[in-house]
Structure formats: structure tokens, C-alpha cells
C-alpha positions in Angstrom: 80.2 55.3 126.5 78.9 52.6 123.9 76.8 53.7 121.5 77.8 57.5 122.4 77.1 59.6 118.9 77.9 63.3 119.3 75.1 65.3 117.3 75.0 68.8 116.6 72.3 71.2 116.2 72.7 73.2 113.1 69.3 74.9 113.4 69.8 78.1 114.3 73.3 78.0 112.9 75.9 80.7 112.2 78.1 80.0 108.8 81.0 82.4 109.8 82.9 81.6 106.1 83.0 80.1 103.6 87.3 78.7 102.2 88.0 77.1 98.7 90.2 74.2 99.1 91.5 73.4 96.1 88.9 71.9 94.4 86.5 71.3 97.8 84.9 73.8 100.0 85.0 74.2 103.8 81.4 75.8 105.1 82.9 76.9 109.0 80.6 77.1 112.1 82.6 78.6 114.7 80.1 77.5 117.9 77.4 75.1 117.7 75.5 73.3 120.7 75.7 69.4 121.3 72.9 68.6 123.4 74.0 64.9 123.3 77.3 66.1 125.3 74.8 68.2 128.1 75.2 67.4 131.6 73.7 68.5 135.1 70.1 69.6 135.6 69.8 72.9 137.1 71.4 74.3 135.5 71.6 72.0 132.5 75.6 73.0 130.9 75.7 72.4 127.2 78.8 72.3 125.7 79.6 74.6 122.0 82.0 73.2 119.4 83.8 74.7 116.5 82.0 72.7 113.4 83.2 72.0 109.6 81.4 70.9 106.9 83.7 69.6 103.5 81.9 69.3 100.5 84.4 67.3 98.3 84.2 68.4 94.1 82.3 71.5 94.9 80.9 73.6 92.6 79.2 77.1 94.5 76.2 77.6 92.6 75.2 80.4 95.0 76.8 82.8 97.7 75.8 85.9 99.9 78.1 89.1 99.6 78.1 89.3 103.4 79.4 86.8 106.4 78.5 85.5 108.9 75.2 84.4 107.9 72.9 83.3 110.8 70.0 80.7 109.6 67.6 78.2 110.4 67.0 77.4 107.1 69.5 74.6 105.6 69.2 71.6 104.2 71.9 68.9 103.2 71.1 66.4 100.6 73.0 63.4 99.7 72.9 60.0 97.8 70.2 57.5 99.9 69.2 60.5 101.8 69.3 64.2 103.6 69.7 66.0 106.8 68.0 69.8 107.7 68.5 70.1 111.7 70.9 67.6 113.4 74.0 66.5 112.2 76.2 63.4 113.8 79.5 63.9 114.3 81.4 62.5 112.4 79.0 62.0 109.5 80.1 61.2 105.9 77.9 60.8 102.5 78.7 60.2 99.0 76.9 62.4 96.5 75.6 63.9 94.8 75.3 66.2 97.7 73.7 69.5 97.7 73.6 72.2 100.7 71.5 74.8 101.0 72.0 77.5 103.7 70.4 80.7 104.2 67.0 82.5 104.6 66.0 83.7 101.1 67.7 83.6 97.6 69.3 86.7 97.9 71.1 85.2 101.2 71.6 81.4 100.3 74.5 79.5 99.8 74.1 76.6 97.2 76.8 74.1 97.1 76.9 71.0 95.4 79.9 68.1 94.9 80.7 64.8 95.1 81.1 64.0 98.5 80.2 65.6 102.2 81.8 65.5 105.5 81.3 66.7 108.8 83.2 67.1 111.6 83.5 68.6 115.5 86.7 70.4 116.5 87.4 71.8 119.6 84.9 73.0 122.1 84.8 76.7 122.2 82.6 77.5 124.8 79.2 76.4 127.1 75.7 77.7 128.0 74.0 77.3 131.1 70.1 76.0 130.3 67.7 76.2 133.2 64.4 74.3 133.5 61.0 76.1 132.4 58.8 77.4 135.8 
């Protein structure tokens, strides 16, 4: 479809874990919606995807004892800009780039680096949406 951009809602997302890559880090979502890929009505079928975000040159300035860690509260910032509900898949941003993820400082992530990507892998699942009455 032209003009087609995949975008997934991060807001409520689950961070299942977090994996050091040398010297980037991986953030792993492991099923987030993509209301741009819904079909049908009633019932409306939204498709979930396995997400990743790579923050390239990462330095963790901040990270929770426990996983998975479920939030609404994120924010990504990057050079020219920043993002805090919907990302587009694929999305890419030099830096500095900062994420923040998690409810309260005792629960946050903080990452910062050089770089940020994002990316969709396979779709792990679907939810049936009905319309309100």
C-alpha cells in the first residue's frame, strides 16, 4: 500500500528485558499493538508484534531490579526531536538520544547513546476490539 507506515503503540507498554550488546543496548517488547495494521469492524482484529528498541553507544544511567516492567510513562528523545506514545516502524534517529521508561525513579530505566533504532519483528499474537454500545 503506498504510503503504508506501520506504527506502534508503546503506551501502555511492557519492557520484558533489557540485553547489553557490546557497547549498545537492546530495550525488548515482546507484544505491542499496531493499530495501523487493524482490520474488520466488528470485531475490529488488531494485530501484536514482538518490538526492539537499539540504543547505539549506550550508557544505562538507571535500571529497575525487577522485569518485566509494565508502563505508560516513556519518553524517547533524540537530536531535532522526541517521541512519548507511537513509534513508526522502522524509525531511526541520531543522538544524543535519551529514553526514559518506567513509572517512578525507583522503577525507571534511563538510557542514553549515540544513536536509536526501532524495529517490528514477528507478529506474536491478535486482539479482538469491539465497537462501544
Amino acid at each position: 500500500m503506498p504510503g503504508f507506515e506501520r506504527t506502534i503503540d508503546l503506551s501502555p507498554a511492557t519492557l520484558a528485558k533489557i540485553e547489553r550488546r557490546g557497547d549498545d543496548v537492546a530495550l525488548h517488547f515482546p507484544s505491542q499493538p499496531s493499530y495501523t495494521d487493524a482490520h474488520g469492524n466488528a470485531p475490529r482484529v488488531v494485530p501484536f508484534f514482538r518490538c526492539e528498541l537499539l540504543v547505539e553507544g549506550a550508557l544505562i544511567e538507571s535500571i529497575p531490579d525487577k522485569f518485566p516492567l509494565e508502563s505508560e510513562d516513556w519518553s524517547l528523545t533524540f537530536r531535532g526531536g522526541s517521541r512519548a506514545c507511537f513509534l513508526p516502524d522502522p524509525f531511526e534517529a541520531d543522538g544524543p538520544v535519551k529514553i526514559s521508561f518506567g513509572p517512578h525513579d525507583s522503577a525507571r530505566v534511563v538510557i542514553s547513546g549515540k544513536r536509536v533504532r526501532f524495529s517490528t519483528h514477528e507478529q506474536v499474537g491478535t486482539e479482538e476490539q469491539w465497537p462501544a454500545t
